[in-house]
VOFIFI-386620 format. One record per residue (C-alpha): residue number from 1; residue in one letter; x, y, z. Coordinates in nm, 3 decimals, always signed. Layout:
N
+-----+------+---------+---------+---------+
| pos | code |      px |      py |      pz |
+-----+------+---------+---------+---------+
| NUM |    A |       X |       Y |       Z |
...
+-----+------+---------+---------+---------+
This chain:
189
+-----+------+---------+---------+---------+
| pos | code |      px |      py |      pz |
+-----+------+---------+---------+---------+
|   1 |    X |  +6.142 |  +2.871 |  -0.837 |
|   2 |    X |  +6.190 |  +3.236 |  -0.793 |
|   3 |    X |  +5.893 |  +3.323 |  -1.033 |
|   4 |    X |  +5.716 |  +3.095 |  -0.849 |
|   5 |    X |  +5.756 |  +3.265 |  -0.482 |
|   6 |    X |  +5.726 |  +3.614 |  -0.624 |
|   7 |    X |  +5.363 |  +3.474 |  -0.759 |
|   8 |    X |  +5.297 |  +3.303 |  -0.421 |
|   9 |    X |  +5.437 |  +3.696 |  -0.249 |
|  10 |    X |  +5.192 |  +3.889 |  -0.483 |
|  11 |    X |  +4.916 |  +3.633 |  -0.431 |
|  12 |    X |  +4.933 |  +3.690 |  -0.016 |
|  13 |    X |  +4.962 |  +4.038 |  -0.054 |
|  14 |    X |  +4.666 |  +4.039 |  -0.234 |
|  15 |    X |  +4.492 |  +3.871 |  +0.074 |
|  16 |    X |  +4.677 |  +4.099 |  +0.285 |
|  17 |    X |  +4.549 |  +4.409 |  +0.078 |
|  18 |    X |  +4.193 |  +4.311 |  +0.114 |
|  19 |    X |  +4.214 |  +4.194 |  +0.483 |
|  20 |    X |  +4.386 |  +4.550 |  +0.588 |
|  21 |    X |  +4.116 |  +4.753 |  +0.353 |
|  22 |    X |  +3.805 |  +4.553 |  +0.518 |
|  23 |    X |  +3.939 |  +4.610 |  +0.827 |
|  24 |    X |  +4.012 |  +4.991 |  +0.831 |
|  25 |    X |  +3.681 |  +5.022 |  +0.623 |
|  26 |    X |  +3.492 |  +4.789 |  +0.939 |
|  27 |    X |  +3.646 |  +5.034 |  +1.193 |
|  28 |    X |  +3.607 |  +5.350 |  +0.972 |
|  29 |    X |  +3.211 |  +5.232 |  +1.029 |
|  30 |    X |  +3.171 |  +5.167 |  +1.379 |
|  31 |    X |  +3.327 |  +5.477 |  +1.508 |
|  32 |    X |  +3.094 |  +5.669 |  +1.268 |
|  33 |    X |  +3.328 |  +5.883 |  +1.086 |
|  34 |    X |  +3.264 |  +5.665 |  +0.787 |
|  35 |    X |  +2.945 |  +5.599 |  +0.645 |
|  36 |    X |  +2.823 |  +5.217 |  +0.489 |
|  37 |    X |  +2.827 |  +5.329 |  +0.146 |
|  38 |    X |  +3.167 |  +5.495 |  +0.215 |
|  39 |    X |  +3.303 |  +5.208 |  +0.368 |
|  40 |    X |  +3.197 |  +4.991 |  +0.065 |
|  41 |    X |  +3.342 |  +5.207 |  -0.201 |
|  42 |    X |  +3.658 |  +5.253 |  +0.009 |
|  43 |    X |  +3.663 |  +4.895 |  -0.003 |
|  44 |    X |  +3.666 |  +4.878 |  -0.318 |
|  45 |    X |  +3.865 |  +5.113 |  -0.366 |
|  46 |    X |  +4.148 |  +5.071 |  -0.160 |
|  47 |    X |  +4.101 |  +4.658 |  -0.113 |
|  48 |    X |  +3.961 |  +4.520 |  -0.400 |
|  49 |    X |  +4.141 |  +4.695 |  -0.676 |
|  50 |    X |  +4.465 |  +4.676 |  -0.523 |
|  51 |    X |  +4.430 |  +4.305 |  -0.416 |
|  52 |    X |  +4.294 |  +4.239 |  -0.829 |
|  53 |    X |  +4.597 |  +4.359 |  -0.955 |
|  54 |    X |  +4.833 |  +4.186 |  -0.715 |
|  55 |    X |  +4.693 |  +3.889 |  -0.744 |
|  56 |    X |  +4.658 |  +3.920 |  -1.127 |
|  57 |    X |  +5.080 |  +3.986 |  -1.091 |
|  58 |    X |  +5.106 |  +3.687 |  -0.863 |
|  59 |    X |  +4.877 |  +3.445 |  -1.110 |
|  60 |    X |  +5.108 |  +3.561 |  -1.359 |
|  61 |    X |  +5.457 |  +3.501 |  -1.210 |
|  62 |    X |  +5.389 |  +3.175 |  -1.047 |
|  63 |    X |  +5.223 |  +3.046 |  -1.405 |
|  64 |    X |  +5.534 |  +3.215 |  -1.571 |
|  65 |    X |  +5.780 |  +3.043 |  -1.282 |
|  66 |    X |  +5.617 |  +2.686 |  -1.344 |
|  67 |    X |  +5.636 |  +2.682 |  -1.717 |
|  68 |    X |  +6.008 |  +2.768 |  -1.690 |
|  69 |    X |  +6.041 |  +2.482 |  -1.389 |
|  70 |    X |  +5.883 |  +2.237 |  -1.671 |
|  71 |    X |  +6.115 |  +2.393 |  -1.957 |
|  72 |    X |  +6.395 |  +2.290 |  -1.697 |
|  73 |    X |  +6.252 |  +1.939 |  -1.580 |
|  74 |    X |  +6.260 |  +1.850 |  -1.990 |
|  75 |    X |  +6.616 |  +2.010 |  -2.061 |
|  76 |    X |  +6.719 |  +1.739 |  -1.755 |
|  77 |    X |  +6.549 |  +1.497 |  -1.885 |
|  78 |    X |  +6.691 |  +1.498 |  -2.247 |
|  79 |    X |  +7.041 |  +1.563 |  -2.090 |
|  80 |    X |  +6.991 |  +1.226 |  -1.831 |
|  81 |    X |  +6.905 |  +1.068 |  -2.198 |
|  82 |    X |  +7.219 |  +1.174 |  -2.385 |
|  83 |    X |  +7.417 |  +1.112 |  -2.113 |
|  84 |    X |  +7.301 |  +0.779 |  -2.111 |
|  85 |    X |  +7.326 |  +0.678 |  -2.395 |
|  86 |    X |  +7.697 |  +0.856 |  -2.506 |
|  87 |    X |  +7.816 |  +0.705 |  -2.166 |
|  88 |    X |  +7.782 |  +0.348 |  -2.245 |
|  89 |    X |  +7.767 |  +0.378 |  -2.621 |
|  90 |    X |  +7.385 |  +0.172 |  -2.640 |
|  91 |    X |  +7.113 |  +0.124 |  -2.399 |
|  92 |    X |  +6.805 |  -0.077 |  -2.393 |
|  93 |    X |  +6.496 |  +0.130 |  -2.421 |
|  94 |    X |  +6.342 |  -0.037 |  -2.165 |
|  95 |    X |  +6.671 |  +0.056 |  -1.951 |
|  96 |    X |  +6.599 |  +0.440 |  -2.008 |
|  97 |    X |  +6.221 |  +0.390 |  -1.924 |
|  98 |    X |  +6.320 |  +0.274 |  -1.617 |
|  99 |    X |  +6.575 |  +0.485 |  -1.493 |
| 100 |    X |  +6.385 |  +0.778 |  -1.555 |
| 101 |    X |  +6.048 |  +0.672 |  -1.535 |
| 102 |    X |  +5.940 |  +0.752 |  -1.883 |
| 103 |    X |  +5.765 |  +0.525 |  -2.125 |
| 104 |    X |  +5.816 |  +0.458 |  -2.487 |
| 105 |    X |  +5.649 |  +0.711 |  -2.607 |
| 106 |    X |  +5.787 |  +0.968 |  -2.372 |
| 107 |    X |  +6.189 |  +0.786 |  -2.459 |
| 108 |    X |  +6.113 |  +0.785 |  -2.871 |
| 109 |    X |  +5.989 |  +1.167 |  -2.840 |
| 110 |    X |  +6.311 |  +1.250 |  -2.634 |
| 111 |    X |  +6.524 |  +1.065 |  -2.908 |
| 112 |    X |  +6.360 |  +1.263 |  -3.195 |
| 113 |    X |  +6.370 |  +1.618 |  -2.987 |
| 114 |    X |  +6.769 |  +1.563 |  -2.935 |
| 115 |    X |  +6.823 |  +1.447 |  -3.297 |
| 116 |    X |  +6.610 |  +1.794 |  -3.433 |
| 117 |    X |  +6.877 |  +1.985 |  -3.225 |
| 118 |    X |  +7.160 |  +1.835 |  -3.375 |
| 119 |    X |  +7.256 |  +1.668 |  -3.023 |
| 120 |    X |  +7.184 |  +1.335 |  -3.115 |
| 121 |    X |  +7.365 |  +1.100 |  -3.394 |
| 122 |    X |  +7.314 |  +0.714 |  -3.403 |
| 123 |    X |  +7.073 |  +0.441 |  -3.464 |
| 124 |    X |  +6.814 |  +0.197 |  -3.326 |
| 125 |    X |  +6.770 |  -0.127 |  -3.348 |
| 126 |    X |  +6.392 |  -0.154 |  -3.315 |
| 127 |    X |  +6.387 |  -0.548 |  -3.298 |
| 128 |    X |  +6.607 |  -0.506 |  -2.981 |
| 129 |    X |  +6.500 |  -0.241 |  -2.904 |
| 130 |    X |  +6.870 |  -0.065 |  -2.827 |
| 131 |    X |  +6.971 |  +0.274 |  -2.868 |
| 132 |    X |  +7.330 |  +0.331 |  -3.023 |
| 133 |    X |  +7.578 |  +0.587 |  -3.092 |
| 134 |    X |  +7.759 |  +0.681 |  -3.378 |
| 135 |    X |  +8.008 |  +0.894 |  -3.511 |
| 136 |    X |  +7.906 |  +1.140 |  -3.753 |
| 137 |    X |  +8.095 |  +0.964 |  -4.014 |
| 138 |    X |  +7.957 |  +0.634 |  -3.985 |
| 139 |    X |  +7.643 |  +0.745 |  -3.975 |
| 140 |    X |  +7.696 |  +0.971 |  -4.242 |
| 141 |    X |  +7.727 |  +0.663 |  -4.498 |
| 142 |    X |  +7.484 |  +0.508 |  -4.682 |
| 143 |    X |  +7.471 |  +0.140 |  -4.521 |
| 144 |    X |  +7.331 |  +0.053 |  -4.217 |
| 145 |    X |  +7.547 |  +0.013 |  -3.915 |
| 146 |    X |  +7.305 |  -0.251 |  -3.824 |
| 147 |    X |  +7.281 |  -0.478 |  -4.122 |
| 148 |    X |  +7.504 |  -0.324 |  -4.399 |
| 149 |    X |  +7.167 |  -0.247 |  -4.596 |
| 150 |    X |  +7.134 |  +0.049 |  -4.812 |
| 151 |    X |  +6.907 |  +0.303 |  -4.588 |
| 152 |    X |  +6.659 |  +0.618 |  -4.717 |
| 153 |    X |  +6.566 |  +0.928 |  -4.551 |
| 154 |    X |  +6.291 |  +1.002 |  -4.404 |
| 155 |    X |  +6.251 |  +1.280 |  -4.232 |
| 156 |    X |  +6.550 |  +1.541 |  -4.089 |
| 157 |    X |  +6.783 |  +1.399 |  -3.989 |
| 158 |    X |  +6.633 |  +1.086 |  -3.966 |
| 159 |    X |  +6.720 |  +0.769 |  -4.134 |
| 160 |    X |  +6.546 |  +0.423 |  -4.197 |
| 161 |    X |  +6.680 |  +0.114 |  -4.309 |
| 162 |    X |  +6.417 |  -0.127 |  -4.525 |
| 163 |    X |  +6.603 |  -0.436 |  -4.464 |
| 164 |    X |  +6.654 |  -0.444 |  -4.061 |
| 165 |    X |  +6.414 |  -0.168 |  -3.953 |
| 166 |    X |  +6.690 |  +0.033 |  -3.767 |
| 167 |    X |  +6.618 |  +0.423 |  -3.701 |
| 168 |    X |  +6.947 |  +0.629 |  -3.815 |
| 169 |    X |  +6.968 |  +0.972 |  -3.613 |
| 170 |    X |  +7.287 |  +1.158 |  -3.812 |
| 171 |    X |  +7.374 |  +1.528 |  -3.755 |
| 172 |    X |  +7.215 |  +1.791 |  -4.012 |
| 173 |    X |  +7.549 |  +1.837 |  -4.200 |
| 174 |    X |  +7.583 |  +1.502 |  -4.257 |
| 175 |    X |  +7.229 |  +1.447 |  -4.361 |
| 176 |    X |  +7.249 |  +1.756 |  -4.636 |
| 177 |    X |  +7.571 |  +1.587 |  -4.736 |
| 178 |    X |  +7.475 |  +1.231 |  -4.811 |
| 179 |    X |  +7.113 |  +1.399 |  -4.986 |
| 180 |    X |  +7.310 |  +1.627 |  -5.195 |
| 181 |    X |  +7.317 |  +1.529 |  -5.598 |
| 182 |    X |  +7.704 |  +1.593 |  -5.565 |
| 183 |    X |  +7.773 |  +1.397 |  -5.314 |
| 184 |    X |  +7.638 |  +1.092 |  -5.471 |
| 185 |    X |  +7.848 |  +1.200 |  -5.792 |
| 186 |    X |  +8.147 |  +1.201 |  -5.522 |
| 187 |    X |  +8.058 |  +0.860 |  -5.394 |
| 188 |    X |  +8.007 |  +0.692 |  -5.770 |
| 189 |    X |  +8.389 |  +0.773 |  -5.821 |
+-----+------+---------+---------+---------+
């Protein structure tokens, strides 16, 4: 917000800049101590060059203030998410959608954003479409929570299982644990 009003205060000074030049520049001419061309390059001069670069400031700050407003909007948005869902433990998609007006799209890329910084562990279930929540151990297994199936990687930090479908979200450490040649050798025991 304050980037914002500091762009919206350069932007009227700007007008303000331009509106004061033309008019000291108008009476400059009538009283005849200032010629037309003289008016005109003292209006450009002392108006329009000014008034360019304030406004060029205030463009900048308000577009500066409203990317940060958006950067804000989404941290609220993935925090409304997480809160969500690590408040109740699992919640229907179409639950989150509708609380906070998102759709499926907007929900799966929210998912995927949280899991990428390590603020997100669990699983779907993309039949019912139901978020859950794990602990890191759980997760960190090999089987499915879901359906007890044996479950692949594929992608960071993302898990799929081939039997049920389910999307796995586990915490990097777990995921370079349970990839790791020596952890299988530690499981095998």
């Amino acid at each position: 917000m304050q980037g914002k009003g500091m762009g919206w205060f350069f932007i009227g000074l700007a007008v303000v800049i331009v509106l004061a030049a033309a008019g000291f520049m108008i009476a400059g001419a009538m009283s005849g101590k200032l010629g037309a061309a003289g008016a005109v390059l003292g209006f450009i001069l002392f108006g329009l060059v000014p008034a360019a670069l304030a406004a060029g400031v205030g463009i900048f700050l308000y577009l500066q203030g409203r990317k940060r407003e958006q950067e804000s909007q989404r941290a609220r948005q993935l925090e409304r998410i997480l809160g969500l869902i690590q408040s109740r433990g699992q919640v229907p998609i179409d639950q989150i959608m509708v609380e906070l007006h998102l759709d499926r799209q907007a929900v799966q890329d929210a998912i995927y954003e949280l899991v990428s910084l390590g603020l997100f562990t669990g699983y779907i279930d993309w039949e019912r479409m139901v978020f859950y929540t794990a602990d890191a151990s759980q997760v960190g297994s090999t089987t499915c929570p879901n359906c007890g199936g044996q479950r692949e990687f594929v992608g960071k930090g993302i898990v799929r299982c081939p039997y049920c479908g389910a999307t796995l979200f586990i915490p990097p450490q777990a995921a370079a644990e349970a990839s790791s040649p020596a952890a299988g050798e530690g499981r095998a025991h």
